[in-house]
N, C-alpha and C positions, 0 to 999 in steps of 0.2 A: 217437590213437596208432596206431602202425603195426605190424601183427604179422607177422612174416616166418614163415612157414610150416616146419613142421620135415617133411622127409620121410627115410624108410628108404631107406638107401644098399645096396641088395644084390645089388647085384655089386662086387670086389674085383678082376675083370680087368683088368691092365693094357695091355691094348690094342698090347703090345708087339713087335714083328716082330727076328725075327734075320738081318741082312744082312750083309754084306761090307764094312767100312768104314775108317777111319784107323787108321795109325798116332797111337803116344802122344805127343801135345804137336804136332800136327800141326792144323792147321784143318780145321773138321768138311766135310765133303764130302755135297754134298745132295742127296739119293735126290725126283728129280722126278719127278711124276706129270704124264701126259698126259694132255687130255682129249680121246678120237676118239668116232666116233661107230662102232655097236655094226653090223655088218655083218646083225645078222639085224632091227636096227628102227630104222632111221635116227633117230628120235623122240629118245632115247633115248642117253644118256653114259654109257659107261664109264671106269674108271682103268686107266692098262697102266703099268707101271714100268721107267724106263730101265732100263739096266744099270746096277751099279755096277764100281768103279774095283775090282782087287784089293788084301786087305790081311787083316789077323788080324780075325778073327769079334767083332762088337762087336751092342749092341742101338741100336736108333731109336726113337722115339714114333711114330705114324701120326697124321694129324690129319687124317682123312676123318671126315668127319662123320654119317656113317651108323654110324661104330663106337660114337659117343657119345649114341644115342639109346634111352637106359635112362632105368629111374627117374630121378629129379631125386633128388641125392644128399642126403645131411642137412647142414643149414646150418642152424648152431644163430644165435640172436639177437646179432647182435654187441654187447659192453657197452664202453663206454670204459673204459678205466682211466687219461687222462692226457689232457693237449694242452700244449701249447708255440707260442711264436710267434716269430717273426722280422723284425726292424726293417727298419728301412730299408740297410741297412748289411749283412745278414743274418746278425746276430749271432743265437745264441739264447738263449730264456727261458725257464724252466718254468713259465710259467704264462699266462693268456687275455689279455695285454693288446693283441691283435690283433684281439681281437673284434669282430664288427658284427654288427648288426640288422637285420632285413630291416622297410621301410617297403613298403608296398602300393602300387603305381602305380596309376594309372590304365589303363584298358582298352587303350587308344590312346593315349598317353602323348607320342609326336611326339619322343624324345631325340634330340638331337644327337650320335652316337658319335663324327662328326669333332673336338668340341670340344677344343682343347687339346693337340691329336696332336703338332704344333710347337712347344710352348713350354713345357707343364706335362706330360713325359713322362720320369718314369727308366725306363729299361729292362735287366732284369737281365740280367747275361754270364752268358749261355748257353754261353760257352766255359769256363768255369768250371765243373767236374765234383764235385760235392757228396758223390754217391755215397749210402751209408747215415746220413753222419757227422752229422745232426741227429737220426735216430731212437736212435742210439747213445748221442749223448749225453742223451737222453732216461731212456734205461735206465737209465746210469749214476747218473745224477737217481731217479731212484726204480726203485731194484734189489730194494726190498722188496713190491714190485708182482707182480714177474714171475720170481721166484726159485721153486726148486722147496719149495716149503712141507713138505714131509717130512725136509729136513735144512738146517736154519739156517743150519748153517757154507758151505754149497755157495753156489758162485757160478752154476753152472750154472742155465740159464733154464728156465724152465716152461712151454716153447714147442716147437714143432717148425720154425715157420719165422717169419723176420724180416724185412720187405721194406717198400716203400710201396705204396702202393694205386693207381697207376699200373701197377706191372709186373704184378700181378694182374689189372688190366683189359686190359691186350694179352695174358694169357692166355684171358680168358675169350671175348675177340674172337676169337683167332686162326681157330679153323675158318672165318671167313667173312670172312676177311681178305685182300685179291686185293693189294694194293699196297706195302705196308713190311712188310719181317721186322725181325728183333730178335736182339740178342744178350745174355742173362743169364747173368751170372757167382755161379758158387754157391760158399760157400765153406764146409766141416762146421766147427763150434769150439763144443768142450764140448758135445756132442752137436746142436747146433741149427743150423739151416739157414739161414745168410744171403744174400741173393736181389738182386743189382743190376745196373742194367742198363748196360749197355755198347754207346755209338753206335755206328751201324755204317756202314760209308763212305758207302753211299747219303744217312743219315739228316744225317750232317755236309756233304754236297755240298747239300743243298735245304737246310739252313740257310746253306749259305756263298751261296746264289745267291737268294734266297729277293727276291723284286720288292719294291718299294715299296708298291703296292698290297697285298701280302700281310703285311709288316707292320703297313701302317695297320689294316687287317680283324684282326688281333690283338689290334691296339689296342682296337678298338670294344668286345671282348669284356670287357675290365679296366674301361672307360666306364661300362658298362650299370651294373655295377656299383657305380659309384660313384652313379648317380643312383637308387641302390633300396634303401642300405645307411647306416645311422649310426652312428660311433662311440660314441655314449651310446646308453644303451638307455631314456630320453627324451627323445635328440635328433631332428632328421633332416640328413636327404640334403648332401651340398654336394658340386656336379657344379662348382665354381669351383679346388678345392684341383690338388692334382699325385696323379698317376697313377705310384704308386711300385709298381713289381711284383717288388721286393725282399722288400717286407712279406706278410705270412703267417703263419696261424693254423692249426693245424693239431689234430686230435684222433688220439687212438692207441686201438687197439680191438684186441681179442683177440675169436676166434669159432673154430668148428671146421669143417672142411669135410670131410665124412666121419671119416677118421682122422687127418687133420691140424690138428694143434692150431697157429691162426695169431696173430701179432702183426704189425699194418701199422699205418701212418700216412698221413692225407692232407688235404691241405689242405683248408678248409671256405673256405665264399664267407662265409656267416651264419647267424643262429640267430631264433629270433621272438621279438619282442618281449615277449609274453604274460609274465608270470613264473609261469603257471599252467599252463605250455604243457609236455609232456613233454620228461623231464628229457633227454639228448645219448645217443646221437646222434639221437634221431626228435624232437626240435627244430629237428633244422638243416633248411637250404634250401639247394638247390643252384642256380645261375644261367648261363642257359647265353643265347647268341646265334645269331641263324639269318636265312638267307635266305626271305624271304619266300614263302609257297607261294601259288601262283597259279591252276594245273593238275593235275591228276589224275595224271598222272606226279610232278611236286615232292614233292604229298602221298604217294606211294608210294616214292620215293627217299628221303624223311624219313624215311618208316618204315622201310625195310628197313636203313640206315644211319645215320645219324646216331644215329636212335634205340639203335639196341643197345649205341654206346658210352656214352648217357646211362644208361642202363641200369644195365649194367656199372658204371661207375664211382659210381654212386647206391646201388646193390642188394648190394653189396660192404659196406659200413660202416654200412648200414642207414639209410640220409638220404631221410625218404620224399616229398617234394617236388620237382619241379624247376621255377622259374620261369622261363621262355622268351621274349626278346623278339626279335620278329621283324621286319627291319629290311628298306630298300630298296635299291638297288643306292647309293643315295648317302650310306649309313652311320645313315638318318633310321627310329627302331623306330615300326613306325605300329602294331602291337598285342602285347600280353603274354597267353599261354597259361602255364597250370597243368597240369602232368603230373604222377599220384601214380605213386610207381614200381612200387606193386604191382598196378597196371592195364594197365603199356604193354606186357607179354605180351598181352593180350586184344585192346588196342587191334591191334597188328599180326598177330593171329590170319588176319584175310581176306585178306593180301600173298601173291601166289606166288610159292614157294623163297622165302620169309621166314625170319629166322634164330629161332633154339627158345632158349630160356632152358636146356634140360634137356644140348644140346649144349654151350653153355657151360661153364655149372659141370662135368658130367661130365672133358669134358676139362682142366680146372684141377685139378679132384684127381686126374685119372689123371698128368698131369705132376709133382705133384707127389708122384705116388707111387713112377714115374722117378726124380727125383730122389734121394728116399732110397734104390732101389734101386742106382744107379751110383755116387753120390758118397758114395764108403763111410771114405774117409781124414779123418780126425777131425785136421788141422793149417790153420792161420791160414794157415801159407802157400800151398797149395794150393787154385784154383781150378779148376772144373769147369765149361768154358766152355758153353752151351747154344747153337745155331742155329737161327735157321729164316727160311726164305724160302716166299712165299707159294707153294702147290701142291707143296710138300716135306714130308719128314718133317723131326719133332725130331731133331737130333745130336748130338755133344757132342766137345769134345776137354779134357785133361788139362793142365795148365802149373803148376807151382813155381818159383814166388820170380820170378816175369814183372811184367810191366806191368800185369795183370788184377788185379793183387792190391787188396784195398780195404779191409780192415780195418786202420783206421788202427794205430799201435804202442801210442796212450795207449789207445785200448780195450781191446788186449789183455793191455796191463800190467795193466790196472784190475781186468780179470776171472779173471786170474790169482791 
């Protein structure tokens, strides 16, 4: 079993700068940072800050990452309270019948990822925008879960925020994040903070142009998987069937991250066979795909990237495995690596300018301590857009009854 380390959060600073920025309902406007070199040590980067645009005094986030290099904040044990799955169809269920097993490969295993790319492939529309509406109905499914336990009759959650576990790992990324920003739409209802993410034109143009080779290499990743996983938990593997990436198992976990008390969901690959094996989530196994390292740069590029978002997305819901098959440029995995996730801080310890686990998390609860401090209007229809582009600060603009909106009406009839 895996112990996630509880540390004192003690600082409460929000890292928060007062500048010049939008008007209300206006798109946020991004305060860039330059990187020059420092006239008295060439050596040596500074930040200098554009100007801003004029407009009424508003706040920004800063996400330099020198400001986030305090304690490691407290992050208590995440515990599941729930999972749900999704068909082929992406209908949902409340309950595990998406499950799989993790069977053990071999060292060098030789998989075929090309297998089947042409013939036995669904692929889910991706133009088809979900939003929160499977964790919602989750809730709704079991509202005696996550209700505040001090008044029976209250609808109101026992939460402070509601998200999947995807937009929490492009927070925890972001300070070391050179190429895609993000846009997350926050909405207050009944005191609790719902968090989803919203594409943003760059992120729609590389999915509208996105190569043939880049979706094959997608592919490979859902492959691996089929030849390392079984439906029965005394079956094994069958890399023969169709590659439906509709289907989806998913666990829901509450945990605290300093003073934010959080509820997220996210998809699981599998769990271990063992039935003796620790109970969810530090049973499960995460599966990830990679190009094969060769060279001493590869290996240091793995680390300083790849790695931080297996990381993140592992270290988040407490899943303390990742198994890694490492393939060749012709889609063929010639070995399988074991990563524990409470080692791979240490393992990238030696990387220069390597990313810090402490910057991370700091800045995810500093943001989301932003958050409850701007998005102070307690209505469903109201959204609190968040921005950011890489070498920016966080922004934010204001919209009612707009297109941003995301909570669906049967939610909020329900919790009415």
């Amino acid at each position: 079993m895996i112990f996630l380390h509880v540390f004192v959060f003690k600082s409460l600073a929000f890292s928060l700068q007062t500048t010049m920025s939008q008007h209300r309902n206006q798109q946020p406007v991004c305060k860039r940072w330059r990187e020059d070199t420092d006239q008295n040590d060439g050596r040596h980067k500074v930040f200098k800050p554009y100007h801003y645009q004029s407009g009424p005094s508003a706040q920004v986030l800063s996400t330099r990452r020198e400001l986030y290099q305090r304690d490691f904040p407290l992050y208590k044990q995440p515990v599941e309270v729930g999972v749900f799955s999704l068909d082929s169809q992406r209908r949902f269920f409340n309950d595990s019948r998406q499950m799989r097993y993790y069977v053990k490969p071999e060292k060098s295993p030789h998989f075929d990822l090309r297998d089947g790319y042409k013939e036995r492939y669904i692929k889910r529309d991706e133009r088809v925008k979900e939003k929160l509406d499977h964790i919602l109905r989750w809730i709704l499914a079991n509202r005696s879960k996550v209700t505040q336990r001090t008044d029976t009759s209250s609808s109101a959650l026992d939460v402070d925020f509601v998200t999947w576990r995807g937009h929490l790992t492009k927070l925890l990324t972001t300070p070391y994040e050179t190429r895609e920003g993000w846009l997350l739409a926050v909405t207050k209802f009944k005191g609790t903070f719902y968090i989803s993410e919203v594409e943003t034109e760059a992120a729609r143009r590389d999915r509208d142009n996105r190569t043939e080779r880049h979706e094959m290499m997608m592919y490979w990743g859902y492959k691996f998987e089929q030849y390392i996983c079984s439906d029965k938990i005394d079956g094994s593997p069958d890399s023969s069937g169709v590659v439906n990436t509709n289907e989806a198992f998913c666990t829901v976990v509450q945990t605290r991250l300093s003073d934010h008390r959080l509820l997220f969901s996210g998809e699981v690959d599998c769990r271990e066979k063992d039935p003796d094996s620790p109970s969810p989530p530090t049973c499960y196994v995460e599966l990830k795909t990679s190009a094969e390292i060769c060279t001493p740069k590869q290996r240091s590029n793995f680390h300083r990237f790849k790695l931080l978002k297996w990381w993140a997305q592992s270290f988040l819901p407490g899943v303390p495995r990742i198994v890694a098959g490492f393939r060749d440029d012709d889609g063929v995995v010639v070995s399988v690596e074991t990563f524990h996730t409470s080692e791979i801080s240490q393992l990238i310890k030696g990387e220069d300018k390597c990313w810090k686990p402490t910057v991370c998390m700091n800045f995810c609860s500093d943001f989301l301590s932003f958050v409850k401090r701007v998005a102070t209007e307690d209505d469903s229809r109201v959204v609190y857009l968040f921005s950011w582009n890489p070498r920016c600060d966080v922004t934010y603009s204001v919209h009612k009854d707009s297109s941003y909106s995301f909570l669906p009406d049967w939610y909020i009839k329900e919790m009415m």
